[in-house]
ZAFIPA-319945 format. One record per atom (N, C-alpha, C): residue number from 1; residue in one letter; atom name; x, y, z. Coordinates in steps of 0.05 Angstrom, whole numbers. Atoms other than C-alpha are relative to their C-alpha. Layout:
N
NUM a CA X Y Z
...
END
This chain:
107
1 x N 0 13 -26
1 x CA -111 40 -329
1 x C -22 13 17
2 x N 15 -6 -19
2 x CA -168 48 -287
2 x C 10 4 32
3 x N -5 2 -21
3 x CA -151 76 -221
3 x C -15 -6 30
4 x N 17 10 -26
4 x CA -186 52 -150
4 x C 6 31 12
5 x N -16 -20 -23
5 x CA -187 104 -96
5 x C 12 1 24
6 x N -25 14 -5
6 x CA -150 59 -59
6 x C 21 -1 1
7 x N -25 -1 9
7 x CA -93 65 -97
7 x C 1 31 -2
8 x N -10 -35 -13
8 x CA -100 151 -96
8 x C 8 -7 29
9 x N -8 -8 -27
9 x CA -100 145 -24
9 x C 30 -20 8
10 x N -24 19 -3
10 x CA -41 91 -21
10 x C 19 15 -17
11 x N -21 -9 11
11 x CA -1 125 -72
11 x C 5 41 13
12 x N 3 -21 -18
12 x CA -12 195 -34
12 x C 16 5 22
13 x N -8 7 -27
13 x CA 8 165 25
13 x C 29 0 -7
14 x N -28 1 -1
14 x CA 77 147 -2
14 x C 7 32 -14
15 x N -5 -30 13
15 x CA 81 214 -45
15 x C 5 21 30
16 x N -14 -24 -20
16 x CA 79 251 22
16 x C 20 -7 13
17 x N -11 8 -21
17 x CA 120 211 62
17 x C 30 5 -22
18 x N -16 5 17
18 x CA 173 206 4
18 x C 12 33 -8
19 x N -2 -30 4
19 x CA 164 284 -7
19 x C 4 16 22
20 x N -8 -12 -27
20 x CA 175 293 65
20 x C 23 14 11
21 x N -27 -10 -2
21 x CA 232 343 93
21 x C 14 -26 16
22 x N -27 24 -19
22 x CA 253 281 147
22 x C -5 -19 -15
23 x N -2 21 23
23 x CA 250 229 88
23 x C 22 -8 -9
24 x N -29 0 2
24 x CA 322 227 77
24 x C 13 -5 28
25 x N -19 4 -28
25 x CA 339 223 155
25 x C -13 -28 9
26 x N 1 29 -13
26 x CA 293 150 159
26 x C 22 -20 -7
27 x N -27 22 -2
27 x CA 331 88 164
27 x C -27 -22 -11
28 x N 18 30 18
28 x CA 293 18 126
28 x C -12 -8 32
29 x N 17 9 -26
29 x CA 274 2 207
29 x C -22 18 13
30 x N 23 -22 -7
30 x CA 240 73 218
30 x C -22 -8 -18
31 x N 34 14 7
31 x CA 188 39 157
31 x C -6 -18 5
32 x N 0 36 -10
32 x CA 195 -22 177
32 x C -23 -6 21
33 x N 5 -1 -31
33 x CA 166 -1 247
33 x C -41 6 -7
34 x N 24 -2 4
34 x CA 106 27 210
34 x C -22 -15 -10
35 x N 22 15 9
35 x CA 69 -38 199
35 x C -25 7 7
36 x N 30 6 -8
36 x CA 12 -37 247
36 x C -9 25 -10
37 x N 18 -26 -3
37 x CA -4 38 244
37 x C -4 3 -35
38 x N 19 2 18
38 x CA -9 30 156
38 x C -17 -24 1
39 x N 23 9 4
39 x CA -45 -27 166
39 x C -26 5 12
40 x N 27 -11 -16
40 x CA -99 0 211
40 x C -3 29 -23
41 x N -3 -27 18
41 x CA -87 70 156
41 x C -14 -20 -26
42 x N 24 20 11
42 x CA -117 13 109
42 x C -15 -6 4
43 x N 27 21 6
43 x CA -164 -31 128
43 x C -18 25 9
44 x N 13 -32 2
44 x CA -193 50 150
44 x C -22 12 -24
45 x N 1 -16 25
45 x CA -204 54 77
45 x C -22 -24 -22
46 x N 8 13 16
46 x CA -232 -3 62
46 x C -16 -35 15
47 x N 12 18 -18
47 x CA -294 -53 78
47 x C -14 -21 -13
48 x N 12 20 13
48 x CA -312 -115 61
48 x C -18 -14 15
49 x N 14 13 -25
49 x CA -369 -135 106
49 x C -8 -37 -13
50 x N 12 24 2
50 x CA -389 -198 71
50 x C 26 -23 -7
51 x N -28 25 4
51 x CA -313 -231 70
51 x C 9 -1 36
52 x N -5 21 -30
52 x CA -286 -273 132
52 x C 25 24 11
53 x N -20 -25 -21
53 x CA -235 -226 179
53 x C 29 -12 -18
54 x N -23 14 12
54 x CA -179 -276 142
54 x C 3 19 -27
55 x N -5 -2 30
55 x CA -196 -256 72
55 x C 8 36 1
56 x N -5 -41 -4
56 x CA -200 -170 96
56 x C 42 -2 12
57 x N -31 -12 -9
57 x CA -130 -183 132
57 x C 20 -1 -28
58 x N -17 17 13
58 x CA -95 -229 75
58 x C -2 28 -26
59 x N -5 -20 23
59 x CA -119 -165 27
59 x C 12 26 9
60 x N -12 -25 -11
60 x CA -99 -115 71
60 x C 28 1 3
61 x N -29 0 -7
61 x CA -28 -140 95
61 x C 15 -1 -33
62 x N -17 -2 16
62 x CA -17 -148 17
62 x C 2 27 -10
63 x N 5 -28 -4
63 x CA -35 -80 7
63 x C 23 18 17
64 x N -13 -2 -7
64 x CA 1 -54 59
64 x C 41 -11 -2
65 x N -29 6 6
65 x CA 72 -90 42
65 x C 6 9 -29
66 x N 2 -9 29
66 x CA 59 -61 -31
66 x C 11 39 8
67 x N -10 -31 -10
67 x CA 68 18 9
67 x C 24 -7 9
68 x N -21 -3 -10
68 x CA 124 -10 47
68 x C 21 -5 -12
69 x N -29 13 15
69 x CA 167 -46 -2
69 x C -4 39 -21
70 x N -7 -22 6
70 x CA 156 31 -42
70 x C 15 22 8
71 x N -17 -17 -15
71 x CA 180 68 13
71 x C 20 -11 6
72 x N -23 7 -4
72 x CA 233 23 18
72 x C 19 13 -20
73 x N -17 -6 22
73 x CA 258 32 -49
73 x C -1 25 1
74 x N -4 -26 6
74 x CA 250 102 -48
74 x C 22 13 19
75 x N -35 -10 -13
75 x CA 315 105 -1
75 x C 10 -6 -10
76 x N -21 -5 8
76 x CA 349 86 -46
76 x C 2 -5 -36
77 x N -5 -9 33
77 x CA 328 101 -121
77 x C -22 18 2
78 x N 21 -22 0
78 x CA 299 161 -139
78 x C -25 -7 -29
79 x N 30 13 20
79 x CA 247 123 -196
79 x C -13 -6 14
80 x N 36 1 -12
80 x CA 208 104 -141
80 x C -8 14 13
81 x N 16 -8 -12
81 x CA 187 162 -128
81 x C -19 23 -14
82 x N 12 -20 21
82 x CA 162 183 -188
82 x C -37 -8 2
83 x N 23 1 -6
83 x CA 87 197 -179
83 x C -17 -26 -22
84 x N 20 18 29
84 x CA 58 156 -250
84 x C 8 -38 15
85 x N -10 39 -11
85 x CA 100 85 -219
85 x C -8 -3 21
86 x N 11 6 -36
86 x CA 79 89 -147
86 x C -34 -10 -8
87 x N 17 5 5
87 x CA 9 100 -178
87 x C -1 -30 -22
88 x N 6 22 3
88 x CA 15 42 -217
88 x C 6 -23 12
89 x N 1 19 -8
89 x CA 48 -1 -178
89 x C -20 -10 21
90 x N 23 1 -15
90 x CA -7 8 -125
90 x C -21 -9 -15
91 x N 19 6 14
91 x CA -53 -1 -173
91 x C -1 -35 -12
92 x N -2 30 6
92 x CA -30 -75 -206
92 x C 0 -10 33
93 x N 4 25 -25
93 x CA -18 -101 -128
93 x C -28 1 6
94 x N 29 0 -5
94 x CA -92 -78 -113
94 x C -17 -13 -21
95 x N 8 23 23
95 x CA -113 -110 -175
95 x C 5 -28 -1
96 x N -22 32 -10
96 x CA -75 -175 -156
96 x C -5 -9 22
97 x N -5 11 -33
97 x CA -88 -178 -82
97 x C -42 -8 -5
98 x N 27 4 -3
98 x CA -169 -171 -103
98 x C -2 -26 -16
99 x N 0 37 17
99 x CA -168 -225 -151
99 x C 7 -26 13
100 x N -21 18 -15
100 x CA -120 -271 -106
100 x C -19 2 34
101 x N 21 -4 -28
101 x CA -168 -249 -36
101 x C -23 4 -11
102 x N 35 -14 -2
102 x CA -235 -222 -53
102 x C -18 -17 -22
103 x N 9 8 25
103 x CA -247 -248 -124
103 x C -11 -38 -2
104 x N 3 20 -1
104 x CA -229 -317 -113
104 x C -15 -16 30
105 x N 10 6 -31
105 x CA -259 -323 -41
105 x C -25 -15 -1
106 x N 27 18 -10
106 x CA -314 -367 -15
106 x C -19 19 15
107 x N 7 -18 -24
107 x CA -363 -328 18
107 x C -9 -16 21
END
């Protein structure tokens, strides 16, 4: 599996937050809450100057709901928070969201 560095910094992101001492005291609304601030912690990371503001959000917000639905699950099974699955599952949605946004796009 080839990894992006993308998906390090996305799977990092949940690794600390997941490895965190107050990680056990969030509630599914304390991630919930953190849309805007990872998606701006994304599109940070990543630039597509020659795609339309549509095609950067539509890859970004999938991106982003790919960290949140992990940190979801990781309240309440401890497999997701095993370092090799986070990294891959970050890895196939970024593989999937580029193909499905970037790949197939019009410029």
């Amino acid at each position: 599996m080839q990894i992006s560095s993308l998906t390090v910094h996305c799977a990092s992101l949940c690794l600390d937050v997941v490895n965190g001492e107050s990680f056990e005291k969030l509630t599914i609304a304390d991630i919930q809450s953190w849309r805007d601030e990872l998606y701006s912690f994304i599109e940070n990371r990543v630039e597509f100057l020659k795609f339309s503001n549509e095609t950067q959000h539509l890859f970004i917000t999938s991106v982003r709901d790919e960290v949140l639905m992990i940190l979801m699950l990781s309240k309440e099974n401890q497999f997701a928070r095993e370092p090799y699955w986070i990294l891959e599952k970050m890895q196939r949605k970024i593989a999937l969201s580029s193909h499905l946004y970037i790949n197939n796009c019009e410029l």
